[in-house]
N, CA, C and O atoms as CSV, one atom per row, in Angstrom:
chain,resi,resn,atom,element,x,y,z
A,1,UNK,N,N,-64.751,43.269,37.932
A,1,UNK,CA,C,-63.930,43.545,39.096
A,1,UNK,C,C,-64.787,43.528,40.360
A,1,UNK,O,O,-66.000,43.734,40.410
A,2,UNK,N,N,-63.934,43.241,41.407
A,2,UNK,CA,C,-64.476,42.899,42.529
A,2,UNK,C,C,-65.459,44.505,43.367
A,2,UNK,O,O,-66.439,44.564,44.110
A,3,UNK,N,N,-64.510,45.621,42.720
A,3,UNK,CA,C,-65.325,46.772,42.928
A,3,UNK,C,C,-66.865,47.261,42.700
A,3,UNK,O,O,-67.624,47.864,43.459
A,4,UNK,N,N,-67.005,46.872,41.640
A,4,UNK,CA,C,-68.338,46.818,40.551
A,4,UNK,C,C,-69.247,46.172,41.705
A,4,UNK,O,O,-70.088,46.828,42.320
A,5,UNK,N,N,-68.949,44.624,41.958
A,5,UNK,CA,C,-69.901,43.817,42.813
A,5,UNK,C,C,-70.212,44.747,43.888
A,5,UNK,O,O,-71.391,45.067,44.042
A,6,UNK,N,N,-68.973,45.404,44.945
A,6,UNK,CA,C,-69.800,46.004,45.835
A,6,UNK,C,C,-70.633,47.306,45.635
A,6,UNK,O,O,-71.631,47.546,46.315
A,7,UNK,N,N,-70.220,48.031,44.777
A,7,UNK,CA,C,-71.282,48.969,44.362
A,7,UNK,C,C,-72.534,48.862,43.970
A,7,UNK,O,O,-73.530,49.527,44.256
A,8,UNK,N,N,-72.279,47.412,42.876
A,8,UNK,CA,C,-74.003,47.214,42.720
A,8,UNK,C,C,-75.253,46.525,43.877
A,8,UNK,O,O,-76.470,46.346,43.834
A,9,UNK,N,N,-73.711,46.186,45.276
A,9,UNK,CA,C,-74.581,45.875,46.473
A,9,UNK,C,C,-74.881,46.771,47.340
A,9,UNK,O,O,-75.766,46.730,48.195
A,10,UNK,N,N,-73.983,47.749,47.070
A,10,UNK,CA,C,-74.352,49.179,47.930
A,10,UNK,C,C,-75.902,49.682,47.712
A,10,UNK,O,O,-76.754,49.849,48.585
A,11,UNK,N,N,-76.007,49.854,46.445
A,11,UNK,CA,C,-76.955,50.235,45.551
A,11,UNK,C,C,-78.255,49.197,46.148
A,11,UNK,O,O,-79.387,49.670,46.252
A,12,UNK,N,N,-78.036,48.099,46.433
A,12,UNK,CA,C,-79.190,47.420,46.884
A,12,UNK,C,C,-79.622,47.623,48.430
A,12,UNK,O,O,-80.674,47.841,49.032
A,13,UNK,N,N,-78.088,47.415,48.796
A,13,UNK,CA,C,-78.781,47.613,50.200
A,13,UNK,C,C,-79.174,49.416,50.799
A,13,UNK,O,O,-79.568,49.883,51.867
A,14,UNK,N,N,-78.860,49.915,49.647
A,14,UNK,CA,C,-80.083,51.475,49.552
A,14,UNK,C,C,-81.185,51.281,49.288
A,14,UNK,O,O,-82.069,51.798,49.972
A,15,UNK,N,N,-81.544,50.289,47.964
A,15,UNK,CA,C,-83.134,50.329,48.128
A,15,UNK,C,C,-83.624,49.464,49.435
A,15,UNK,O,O,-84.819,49.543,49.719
A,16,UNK,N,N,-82.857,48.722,50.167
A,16,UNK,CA,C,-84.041,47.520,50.954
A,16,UNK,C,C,-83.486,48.431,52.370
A,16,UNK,O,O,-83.429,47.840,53.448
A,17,UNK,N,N,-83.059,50.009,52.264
A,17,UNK,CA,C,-82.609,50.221,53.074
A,17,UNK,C,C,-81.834,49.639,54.765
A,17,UNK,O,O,-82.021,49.670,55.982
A,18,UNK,N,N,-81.154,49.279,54.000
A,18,UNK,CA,C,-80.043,48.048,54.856
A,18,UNK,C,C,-78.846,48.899,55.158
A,18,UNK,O,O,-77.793,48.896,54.521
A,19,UNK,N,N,-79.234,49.871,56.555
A,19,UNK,CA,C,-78.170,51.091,56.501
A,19,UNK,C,C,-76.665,50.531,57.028
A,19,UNK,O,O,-75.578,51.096,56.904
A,20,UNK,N,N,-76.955,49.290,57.630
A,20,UNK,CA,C,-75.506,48.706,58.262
A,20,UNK,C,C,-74.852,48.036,57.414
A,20,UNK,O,O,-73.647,47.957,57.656
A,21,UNK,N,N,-75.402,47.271,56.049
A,21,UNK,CA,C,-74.501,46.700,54.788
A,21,UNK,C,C,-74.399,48.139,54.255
A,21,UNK,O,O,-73.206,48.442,54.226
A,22,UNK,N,N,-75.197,49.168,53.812
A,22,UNK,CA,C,-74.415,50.478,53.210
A,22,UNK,C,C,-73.526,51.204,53.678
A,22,UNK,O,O,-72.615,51.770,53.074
A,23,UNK,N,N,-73.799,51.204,54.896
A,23,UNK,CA,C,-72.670,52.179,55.418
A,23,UNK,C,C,-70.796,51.475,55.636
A,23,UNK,O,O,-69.721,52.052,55.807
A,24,UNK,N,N,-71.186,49.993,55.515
A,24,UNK,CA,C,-69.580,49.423,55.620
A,24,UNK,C,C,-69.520,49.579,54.484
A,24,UNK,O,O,-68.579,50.350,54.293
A,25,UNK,N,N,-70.252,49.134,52.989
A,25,UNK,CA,C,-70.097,49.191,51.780
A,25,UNK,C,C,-69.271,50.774,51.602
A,25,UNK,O,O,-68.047,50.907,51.586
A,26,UNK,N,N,-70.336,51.950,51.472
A,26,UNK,CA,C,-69.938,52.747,51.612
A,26,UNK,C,C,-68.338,53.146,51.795
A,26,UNK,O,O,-67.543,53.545,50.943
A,27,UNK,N,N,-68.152,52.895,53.203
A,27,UNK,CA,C,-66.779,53.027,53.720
A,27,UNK,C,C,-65.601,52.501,52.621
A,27,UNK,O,O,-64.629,53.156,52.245
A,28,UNK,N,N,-65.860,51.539,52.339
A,28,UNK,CA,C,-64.264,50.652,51.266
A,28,UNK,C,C,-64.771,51.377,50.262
A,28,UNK,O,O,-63.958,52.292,50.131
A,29,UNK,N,N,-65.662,51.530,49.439
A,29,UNK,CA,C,-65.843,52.817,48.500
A,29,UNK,C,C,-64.994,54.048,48.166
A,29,UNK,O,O,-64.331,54.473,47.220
A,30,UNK,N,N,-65.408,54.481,49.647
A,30,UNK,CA,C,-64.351,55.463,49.635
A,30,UNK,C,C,-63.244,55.738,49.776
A,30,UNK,O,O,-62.826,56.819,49.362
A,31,UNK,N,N,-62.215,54.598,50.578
A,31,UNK,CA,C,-61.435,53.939,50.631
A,31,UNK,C,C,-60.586,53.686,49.722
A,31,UNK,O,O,-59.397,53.994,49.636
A,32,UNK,N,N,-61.498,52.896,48.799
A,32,UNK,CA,C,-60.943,52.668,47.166
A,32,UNK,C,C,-60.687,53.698,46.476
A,32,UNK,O,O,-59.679,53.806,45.778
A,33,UNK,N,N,-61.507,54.498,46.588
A,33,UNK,CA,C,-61.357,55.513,45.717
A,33,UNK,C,C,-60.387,56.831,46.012
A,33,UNK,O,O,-59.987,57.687,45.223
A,34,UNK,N,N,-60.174,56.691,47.324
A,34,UNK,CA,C,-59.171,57.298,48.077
A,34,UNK,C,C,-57.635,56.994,47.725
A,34,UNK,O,O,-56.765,57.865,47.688
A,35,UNK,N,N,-57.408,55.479,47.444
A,35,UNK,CA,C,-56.045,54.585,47.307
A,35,UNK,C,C,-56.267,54.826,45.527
A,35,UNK,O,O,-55.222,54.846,44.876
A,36,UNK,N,N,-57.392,54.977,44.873
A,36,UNK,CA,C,-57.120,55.143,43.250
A,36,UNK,C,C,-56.548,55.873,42.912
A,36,UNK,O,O,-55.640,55.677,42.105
A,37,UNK,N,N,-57.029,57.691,43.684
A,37,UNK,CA,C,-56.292,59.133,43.409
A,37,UNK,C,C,-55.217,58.790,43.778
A,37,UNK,O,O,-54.445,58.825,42.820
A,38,UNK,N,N,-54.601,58.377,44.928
A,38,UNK,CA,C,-53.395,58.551,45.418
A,38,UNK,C,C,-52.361,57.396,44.387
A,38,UNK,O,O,-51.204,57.773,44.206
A,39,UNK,N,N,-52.721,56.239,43.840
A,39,UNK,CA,C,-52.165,55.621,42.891
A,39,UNK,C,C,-52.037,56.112,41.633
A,39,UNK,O,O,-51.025,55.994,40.943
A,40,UNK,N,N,-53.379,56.846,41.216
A,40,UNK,CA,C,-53.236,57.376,39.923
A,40,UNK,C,C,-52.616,58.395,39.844
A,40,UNK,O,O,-52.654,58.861,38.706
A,41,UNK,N,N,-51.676,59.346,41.011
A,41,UNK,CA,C,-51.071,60.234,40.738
A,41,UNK,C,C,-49.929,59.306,40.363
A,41,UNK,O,O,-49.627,59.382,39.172
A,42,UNK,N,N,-49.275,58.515,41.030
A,42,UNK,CA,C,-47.889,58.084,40.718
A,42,UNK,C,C,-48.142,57.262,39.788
A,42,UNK,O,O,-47.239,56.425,39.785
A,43,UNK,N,N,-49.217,56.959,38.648
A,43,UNK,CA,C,-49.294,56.065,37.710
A,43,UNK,C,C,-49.239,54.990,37.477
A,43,UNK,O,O,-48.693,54.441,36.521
A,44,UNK,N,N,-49.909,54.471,38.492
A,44,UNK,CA,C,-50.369,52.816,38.864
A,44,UNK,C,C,-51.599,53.058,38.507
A,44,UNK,O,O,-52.180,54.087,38.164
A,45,UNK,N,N,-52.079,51.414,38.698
A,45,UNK,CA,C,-53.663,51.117,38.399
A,45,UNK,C,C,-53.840,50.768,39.843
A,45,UNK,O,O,-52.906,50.851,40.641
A,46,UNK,N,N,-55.156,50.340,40.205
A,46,UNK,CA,C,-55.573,49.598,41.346
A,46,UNK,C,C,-56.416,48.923,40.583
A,46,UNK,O,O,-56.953,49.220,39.516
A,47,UNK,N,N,-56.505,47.420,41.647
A,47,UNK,CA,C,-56.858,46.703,41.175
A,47,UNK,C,C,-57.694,45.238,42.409
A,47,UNK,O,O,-57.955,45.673,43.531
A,48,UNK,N,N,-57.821,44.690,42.326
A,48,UNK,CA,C,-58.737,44.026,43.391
A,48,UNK,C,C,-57.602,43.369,44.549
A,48,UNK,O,O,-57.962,42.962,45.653
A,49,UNK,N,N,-56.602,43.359,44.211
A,49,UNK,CA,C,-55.249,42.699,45.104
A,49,UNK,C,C,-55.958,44.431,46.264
A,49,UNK,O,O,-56.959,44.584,46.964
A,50,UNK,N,N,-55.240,44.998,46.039
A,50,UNK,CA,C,-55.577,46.281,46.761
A,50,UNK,C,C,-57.146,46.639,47.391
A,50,UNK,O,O,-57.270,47.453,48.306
A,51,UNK,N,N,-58.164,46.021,46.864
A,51,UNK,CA,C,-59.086,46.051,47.251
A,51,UNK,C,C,-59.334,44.854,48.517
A,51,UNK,O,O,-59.816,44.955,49.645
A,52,UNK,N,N,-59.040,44.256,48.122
A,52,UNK,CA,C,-58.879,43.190,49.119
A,52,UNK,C,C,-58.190,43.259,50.241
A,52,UNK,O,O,-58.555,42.649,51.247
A,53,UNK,N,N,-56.811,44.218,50.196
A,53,UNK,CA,C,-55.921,44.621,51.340
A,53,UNK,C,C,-56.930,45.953,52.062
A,53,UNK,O,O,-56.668,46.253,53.227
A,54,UNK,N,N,-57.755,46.509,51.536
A,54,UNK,CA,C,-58.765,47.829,52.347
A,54,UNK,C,C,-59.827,46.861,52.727
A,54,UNK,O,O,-60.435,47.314,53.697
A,55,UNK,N,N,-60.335,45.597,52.314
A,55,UNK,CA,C,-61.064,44.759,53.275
A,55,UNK,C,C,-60.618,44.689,54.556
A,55,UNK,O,O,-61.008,45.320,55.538
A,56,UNK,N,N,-59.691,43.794,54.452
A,56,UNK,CA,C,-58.954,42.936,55.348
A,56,UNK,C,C,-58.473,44.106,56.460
A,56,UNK,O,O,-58.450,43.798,57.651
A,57,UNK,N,N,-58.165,45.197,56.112
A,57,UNK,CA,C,-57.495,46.247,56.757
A,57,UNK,C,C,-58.783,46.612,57.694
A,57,UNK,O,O,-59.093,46.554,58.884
A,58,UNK,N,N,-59.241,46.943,56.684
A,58,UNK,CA,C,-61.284,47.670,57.559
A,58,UNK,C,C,-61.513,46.484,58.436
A,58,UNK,O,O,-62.011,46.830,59.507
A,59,UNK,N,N,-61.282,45.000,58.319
A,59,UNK,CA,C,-62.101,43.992,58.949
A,59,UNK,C,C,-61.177,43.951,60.089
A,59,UNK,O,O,-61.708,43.272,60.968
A,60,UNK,N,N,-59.881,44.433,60.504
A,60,UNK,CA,C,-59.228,44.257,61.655
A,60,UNK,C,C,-59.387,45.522,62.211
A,60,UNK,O,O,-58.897,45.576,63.339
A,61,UNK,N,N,-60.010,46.794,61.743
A,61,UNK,CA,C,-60.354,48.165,62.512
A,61,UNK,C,C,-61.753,47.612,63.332
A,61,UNK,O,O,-61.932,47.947,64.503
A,62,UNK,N,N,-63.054,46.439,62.367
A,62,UNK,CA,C,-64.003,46.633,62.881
A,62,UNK,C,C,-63.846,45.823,63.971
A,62,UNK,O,O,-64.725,45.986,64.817
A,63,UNK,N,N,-62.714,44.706,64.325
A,63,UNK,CA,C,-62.884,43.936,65.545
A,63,UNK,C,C,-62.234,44.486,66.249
A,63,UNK,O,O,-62.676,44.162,67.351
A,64,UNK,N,N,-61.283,45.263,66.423
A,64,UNK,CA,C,-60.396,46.709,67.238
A,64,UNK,C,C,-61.851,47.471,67.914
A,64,UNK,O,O,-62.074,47.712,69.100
A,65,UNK,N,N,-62.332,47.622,67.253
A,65,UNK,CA,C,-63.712,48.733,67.118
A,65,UNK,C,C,-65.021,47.756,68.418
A,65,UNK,O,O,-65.608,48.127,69.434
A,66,UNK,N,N,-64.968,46.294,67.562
A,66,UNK,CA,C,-66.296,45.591,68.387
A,66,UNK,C,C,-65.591,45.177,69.367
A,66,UNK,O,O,-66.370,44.354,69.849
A,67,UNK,N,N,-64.365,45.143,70.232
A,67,UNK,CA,C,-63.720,44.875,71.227
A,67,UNK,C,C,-64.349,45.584,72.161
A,67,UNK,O,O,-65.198,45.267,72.993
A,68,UNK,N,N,-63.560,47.069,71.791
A,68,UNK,CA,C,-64.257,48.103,72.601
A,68,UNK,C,C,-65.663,48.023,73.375
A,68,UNK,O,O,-66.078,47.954,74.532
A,69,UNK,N,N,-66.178,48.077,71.988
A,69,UNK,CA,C,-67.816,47.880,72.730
A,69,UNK,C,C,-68.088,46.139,73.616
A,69,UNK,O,O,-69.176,45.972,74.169
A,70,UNK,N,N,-67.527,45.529,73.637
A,70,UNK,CA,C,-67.786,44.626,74.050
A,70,UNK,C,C,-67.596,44.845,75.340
A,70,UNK,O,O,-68.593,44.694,76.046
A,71,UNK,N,N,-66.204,45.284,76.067
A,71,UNK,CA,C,-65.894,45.455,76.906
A,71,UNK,C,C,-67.056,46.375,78.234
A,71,UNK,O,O,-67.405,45.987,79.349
A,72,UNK,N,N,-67.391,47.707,77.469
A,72,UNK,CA,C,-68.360,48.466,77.809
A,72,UNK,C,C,-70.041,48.039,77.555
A,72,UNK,O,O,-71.057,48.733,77.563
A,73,UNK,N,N,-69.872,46.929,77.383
A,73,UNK,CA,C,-71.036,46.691,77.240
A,73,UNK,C,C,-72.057,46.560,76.459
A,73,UNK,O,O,-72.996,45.791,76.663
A,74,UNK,N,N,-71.910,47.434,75.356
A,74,UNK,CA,C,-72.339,48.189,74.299
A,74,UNK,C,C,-73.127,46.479,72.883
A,74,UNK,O,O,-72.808,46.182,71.732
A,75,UNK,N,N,-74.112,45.897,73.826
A,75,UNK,CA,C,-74.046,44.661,72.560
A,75,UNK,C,C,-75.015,44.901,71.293
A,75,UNK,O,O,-74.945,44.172,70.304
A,76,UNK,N,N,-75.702,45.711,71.368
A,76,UNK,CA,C,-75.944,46.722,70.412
A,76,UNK,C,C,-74.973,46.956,69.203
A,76,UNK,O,O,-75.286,46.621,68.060
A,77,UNK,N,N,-73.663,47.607,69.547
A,77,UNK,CA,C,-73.085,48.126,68.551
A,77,UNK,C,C,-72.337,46.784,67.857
A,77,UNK,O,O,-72.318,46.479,66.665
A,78,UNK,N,N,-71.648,45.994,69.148
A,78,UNK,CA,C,-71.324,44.716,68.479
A,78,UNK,C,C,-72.117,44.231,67.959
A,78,UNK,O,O,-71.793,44.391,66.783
A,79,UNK,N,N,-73.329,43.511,67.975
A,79,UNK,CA,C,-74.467,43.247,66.550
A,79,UNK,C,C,-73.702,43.646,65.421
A,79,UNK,O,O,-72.971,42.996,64.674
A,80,UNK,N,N,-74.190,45.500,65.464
A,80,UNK,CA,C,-74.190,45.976,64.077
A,80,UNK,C,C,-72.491,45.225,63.670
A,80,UNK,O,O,-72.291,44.520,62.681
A,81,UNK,N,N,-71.648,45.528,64.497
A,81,UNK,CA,C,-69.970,45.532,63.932
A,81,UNK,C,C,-69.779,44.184,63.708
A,81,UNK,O,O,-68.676,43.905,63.236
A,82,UNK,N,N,-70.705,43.064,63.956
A,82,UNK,CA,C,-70.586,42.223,63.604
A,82,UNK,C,C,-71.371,41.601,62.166
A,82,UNK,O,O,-70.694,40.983,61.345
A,83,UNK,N,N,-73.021,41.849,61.924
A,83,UNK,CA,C,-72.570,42.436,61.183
A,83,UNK,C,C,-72.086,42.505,59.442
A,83,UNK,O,O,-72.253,41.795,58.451
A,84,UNK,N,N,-71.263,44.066,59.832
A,84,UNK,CA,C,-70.971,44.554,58.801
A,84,UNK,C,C,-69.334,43.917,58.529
A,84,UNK,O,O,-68.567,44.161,57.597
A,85,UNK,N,N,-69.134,42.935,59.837
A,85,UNK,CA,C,-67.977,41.877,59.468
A,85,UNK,C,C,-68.502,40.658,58.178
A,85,UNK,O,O,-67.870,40.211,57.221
A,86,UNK,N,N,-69.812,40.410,58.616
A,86,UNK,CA,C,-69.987,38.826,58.005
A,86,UNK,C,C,-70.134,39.766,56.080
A,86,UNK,O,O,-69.768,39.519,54.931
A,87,UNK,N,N,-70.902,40.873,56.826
A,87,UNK,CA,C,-70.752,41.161,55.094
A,87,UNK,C,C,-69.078,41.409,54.388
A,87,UNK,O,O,-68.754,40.711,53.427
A,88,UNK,N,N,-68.362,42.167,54.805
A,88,UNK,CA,C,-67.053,41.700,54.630
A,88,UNK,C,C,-66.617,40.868,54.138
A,88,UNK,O,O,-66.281,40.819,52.955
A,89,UNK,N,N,-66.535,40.073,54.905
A,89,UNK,CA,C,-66.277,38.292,54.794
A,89,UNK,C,C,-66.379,37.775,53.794
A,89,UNK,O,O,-65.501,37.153,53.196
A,90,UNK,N,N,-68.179,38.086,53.267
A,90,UNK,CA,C,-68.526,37.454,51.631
A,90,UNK,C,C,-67.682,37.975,50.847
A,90,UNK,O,O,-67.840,37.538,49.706
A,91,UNK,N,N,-66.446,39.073,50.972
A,91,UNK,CA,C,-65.859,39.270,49.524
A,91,UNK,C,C,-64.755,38.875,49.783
A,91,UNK,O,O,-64.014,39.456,48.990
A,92,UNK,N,N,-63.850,37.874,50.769
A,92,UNK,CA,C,-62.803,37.554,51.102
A,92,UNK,C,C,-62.848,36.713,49.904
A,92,UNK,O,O,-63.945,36.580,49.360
A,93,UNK,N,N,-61.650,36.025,49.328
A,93,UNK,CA,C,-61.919,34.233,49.024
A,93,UNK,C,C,-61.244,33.552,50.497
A,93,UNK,O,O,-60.659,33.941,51.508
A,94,UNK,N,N,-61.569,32.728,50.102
A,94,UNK,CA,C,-61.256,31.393,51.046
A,94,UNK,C,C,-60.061,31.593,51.452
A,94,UNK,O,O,-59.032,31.430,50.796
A,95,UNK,N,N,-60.210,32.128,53.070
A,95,UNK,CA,C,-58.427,32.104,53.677
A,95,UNK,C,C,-57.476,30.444,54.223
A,95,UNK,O,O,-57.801,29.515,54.963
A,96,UNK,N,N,-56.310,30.725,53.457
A,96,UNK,CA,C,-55.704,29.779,53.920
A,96,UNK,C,C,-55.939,29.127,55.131
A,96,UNK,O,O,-56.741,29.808,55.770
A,97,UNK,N,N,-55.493,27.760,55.969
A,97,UNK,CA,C,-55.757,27.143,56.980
A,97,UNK,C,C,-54.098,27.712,57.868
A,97,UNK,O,O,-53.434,28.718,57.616
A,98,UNK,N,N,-53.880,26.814,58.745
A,98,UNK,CA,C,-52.362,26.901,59.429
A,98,UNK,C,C,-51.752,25.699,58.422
A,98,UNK,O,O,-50.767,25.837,57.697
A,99,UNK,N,N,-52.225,25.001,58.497
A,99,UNK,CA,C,-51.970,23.930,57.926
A,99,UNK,C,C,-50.873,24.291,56.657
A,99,UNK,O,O,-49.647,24.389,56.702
A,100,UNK,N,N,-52.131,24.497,55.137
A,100,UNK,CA,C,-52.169,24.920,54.275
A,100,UNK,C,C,-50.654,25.845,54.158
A,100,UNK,O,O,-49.910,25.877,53.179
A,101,UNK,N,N,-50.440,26.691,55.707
A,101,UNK,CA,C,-49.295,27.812,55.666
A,101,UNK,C,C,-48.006,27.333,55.969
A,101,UNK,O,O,-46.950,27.959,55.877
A,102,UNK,N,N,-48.266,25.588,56.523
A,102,UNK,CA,C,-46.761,25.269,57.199
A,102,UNK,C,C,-46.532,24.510,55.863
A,102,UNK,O,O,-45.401,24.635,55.394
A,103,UNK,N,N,-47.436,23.727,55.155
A,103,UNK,CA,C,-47.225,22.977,53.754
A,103,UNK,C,C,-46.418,24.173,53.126
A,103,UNK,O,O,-45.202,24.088,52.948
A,104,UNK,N,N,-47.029,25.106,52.853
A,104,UNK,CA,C,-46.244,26.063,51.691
A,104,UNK,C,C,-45.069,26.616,52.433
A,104,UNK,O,O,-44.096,27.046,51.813
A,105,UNK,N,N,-45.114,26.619,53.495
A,105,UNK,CA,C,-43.599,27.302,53.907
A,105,UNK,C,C,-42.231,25.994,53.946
A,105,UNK,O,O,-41.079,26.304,53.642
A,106,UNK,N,N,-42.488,25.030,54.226
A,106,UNK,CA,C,-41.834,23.484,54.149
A,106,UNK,C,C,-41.650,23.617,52.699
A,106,UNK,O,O,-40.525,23.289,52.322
A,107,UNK,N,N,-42.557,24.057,51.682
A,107,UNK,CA,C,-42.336,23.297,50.017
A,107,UNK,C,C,-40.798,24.846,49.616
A,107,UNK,O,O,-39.824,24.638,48.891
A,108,UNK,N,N,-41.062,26.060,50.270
A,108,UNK,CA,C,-39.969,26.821,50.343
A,108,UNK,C,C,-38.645,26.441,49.900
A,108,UNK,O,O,-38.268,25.359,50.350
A,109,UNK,N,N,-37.848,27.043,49.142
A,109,UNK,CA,C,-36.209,27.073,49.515
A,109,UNK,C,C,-35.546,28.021,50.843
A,109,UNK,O,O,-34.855,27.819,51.842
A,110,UNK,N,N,-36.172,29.075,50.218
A,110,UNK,CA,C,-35.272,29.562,51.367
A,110,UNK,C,C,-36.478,30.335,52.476
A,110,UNK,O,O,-37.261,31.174,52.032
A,111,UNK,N,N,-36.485,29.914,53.954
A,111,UNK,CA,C,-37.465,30.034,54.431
A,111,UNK,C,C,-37.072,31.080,55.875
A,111,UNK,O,O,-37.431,30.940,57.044
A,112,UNK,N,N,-36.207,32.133,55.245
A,112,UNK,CA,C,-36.052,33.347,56.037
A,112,UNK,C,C,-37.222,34.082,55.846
A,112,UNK,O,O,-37.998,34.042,54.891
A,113,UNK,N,N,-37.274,34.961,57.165
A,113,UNK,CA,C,-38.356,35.674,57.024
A,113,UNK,C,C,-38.908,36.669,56.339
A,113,UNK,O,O,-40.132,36.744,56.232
A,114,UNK,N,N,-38.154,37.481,55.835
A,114,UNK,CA,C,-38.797,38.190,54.602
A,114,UNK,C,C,-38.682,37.569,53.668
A,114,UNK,O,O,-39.291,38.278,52.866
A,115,UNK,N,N,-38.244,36.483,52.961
A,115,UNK,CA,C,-38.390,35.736,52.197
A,115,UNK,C,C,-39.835,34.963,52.171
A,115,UNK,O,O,-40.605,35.089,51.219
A,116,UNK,N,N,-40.055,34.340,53.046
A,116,UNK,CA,C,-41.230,34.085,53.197
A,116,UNK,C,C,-42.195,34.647,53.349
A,116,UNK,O,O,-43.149,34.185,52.722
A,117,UNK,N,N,-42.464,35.890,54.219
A,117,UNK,CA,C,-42.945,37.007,54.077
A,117,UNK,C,C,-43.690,37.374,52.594
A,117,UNK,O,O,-44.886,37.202,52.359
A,118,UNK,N,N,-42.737,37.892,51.709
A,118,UNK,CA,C,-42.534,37.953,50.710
A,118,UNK,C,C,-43.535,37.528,49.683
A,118,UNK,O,O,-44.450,38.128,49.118
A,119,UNK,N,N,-43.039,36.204,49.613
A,119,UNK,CA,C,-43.735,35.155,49.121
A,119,UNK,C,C,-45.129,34.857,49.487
A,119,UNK,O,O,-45.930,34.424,48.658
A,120,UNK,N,N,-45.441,35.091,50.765
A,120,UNK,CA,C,-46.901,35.083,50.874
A,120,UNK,C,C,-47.827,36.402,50.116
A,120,UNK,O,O,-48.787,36.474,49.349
A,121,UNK,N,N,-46.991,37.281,50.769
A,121,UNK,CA,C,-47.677,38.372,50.155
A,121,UNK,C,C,-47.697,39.063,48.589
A,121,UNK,O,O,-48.487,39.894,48.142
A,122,UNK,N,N,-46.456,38.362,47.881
A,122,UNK,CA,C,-47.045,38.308,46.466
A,122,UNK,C,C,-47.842,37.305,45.838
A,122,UNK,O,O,-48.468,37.507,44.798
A,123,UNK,N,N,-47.818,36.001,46.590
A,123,UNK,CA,C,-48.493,35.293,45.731
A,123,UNK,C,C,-50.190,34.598,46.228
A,123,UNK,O,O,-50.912,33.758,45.691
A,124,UNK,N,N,-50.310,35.295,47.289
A,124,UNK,CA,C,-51.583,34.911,48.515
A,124,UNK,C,C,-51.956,35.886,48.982
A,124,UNK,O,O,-52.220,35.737,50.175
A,125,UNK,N,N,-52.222,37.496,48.374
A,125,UNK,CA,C,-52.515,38.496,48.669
A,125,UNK,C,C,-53.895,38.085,48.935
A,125,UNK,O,O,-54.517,37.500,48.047
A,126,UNK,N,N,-54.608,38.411,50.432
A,126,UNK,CA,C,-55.829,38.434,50.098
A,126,UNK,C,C,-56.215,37.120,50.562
A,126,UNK,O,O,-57.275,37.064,51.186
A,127,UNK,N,N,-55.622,36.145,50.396
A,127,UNK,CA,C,-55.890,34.880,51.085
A,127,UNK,C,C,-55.730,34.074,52.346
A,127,UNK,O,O,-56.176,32.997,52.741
A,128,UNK,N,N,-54.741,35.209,52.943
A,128,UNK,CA,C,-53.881,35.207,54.177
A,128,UNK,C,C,-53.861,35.941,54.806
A,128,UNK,O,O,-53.769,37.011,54.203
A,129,UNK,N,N,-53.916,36.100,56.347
A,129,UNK,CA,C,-53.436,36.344,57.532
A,129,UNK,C,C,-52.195,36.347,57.456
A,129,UNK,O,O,-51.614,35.269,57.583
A,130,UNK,N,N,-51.311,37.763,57.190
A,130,UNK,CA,C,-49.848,37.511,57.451
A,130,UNK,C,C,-49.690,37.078,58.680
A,130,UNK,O,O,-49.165,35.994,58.935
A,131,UNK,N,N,-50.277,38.152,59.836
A,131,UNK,CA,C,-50.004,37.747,61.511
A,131,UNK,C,C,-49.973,35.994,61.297
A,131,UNK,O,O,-48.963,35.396,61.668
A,132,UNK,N,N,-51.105,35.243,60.697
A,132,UNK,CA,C,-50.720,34.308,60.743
A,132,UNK,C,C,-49.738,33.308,60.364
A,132,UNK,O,O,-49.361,32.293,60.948
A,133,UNK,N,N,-49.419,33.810,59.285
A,133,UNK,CA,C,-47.880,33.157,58.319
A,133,UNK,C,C,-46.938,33.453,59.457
A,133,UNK,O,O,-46.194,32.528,59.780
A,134,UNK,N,N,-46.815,34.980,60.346
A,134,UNK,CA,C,-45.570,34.844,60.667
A,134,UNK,C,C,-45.560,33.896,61.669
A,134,UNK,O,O,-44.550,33.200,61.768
A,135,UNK,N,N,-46.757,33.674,62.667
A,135,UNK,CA,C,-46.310,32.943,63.659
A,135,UNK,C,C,-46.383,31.712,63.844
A,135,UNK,O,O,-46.143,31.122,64.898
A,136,UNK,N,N,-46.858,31.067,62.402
A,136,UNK,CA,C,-46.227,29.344,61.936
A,136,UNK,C,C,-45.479,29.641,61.450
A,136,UNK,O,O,-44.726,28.686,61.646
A,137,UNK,N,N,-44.746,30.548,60.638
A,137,UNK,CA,C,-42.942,30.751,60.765
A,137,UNK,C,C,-42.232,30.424,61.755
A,137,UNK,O,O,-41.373,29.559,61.922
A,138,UNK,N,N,-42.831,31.469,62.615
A,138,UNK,CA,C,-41.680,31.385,63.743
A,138,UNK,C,C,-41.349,30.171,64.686
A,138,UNK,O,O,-40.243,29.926,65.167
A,139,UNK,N,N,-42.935,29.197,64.924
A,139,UNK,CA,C,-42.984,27.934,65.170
A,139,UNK,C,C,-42.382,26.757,64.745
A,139,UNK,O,O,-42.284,25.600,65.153
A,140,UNK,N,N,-41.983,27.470,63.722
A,140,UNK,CA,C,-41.110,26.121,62.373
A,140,UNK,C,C,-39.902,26.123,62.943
A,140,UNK,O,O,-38.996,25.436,62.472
């Protein structure tokens, strides 16, 4: 599981003390393990679909986050927030194109919006930019 990998990179970037890959590592860690209790009370599993949605989630707090500092000046912190983006990144897979999103929404039957919606997000969890699905939706 995709969990395992980042722990055993956490674990590294403790020994080569690499406090800006540990401390984002860190963060989805806890994260995860935060969304496990709260799943394992209602008797679900978690599983890397979900891990992948506390990426993606964390990776739009850290550019919310390196905005800020950008604005103020701060290019220091953007470095680090950048970053502990690219490490991120390495556990994405390969996000869809626009392209790629108007092909699959065209191959559709029915191409209402939660329908499509839908459809992205059960079957492209993790691979997609909804913001982006919706607004080559809405372009269509």
């Amino acid at each position: 599981m995709l969990i395992d990998e980042i722990k055993a990179n956490n674990i590294k970037a403790m020994k080569e003390r690499d406090n800006v890959t540990r401390g984002v590592l860190s963060i989805i860690m806890t994260k995860y393990k935060n969304l496990e209790v709260e799943l394992r009370a209602s008797g679900k599993e978690i599983g890397d679909k979900e891990l992948l949605s506390i990426i993606q989630k964390t990776l739009k707090e850290l550019s919310d986050e390196k905005e800020g500092y950008a604005k103020v000046g701060n290019q220091e912190k953007v470095d680090s927030i950048s970053k502990q983006e690219s490490v991120l990144n390495g556990y994405l897979p390969k996000q869809l194109s626009e392209q790629e999103i108007r092909d699959i929404i065209s191959a559709l039957e029915d191409k209402s919006v939660p329908s499509v919606m839908k459809h992205f997000k059960t079957n492209y969890a993790g691979q997609v930019d909804m913001g982006l699905v919706n607004s080559v939706l809405r372009s269509l």
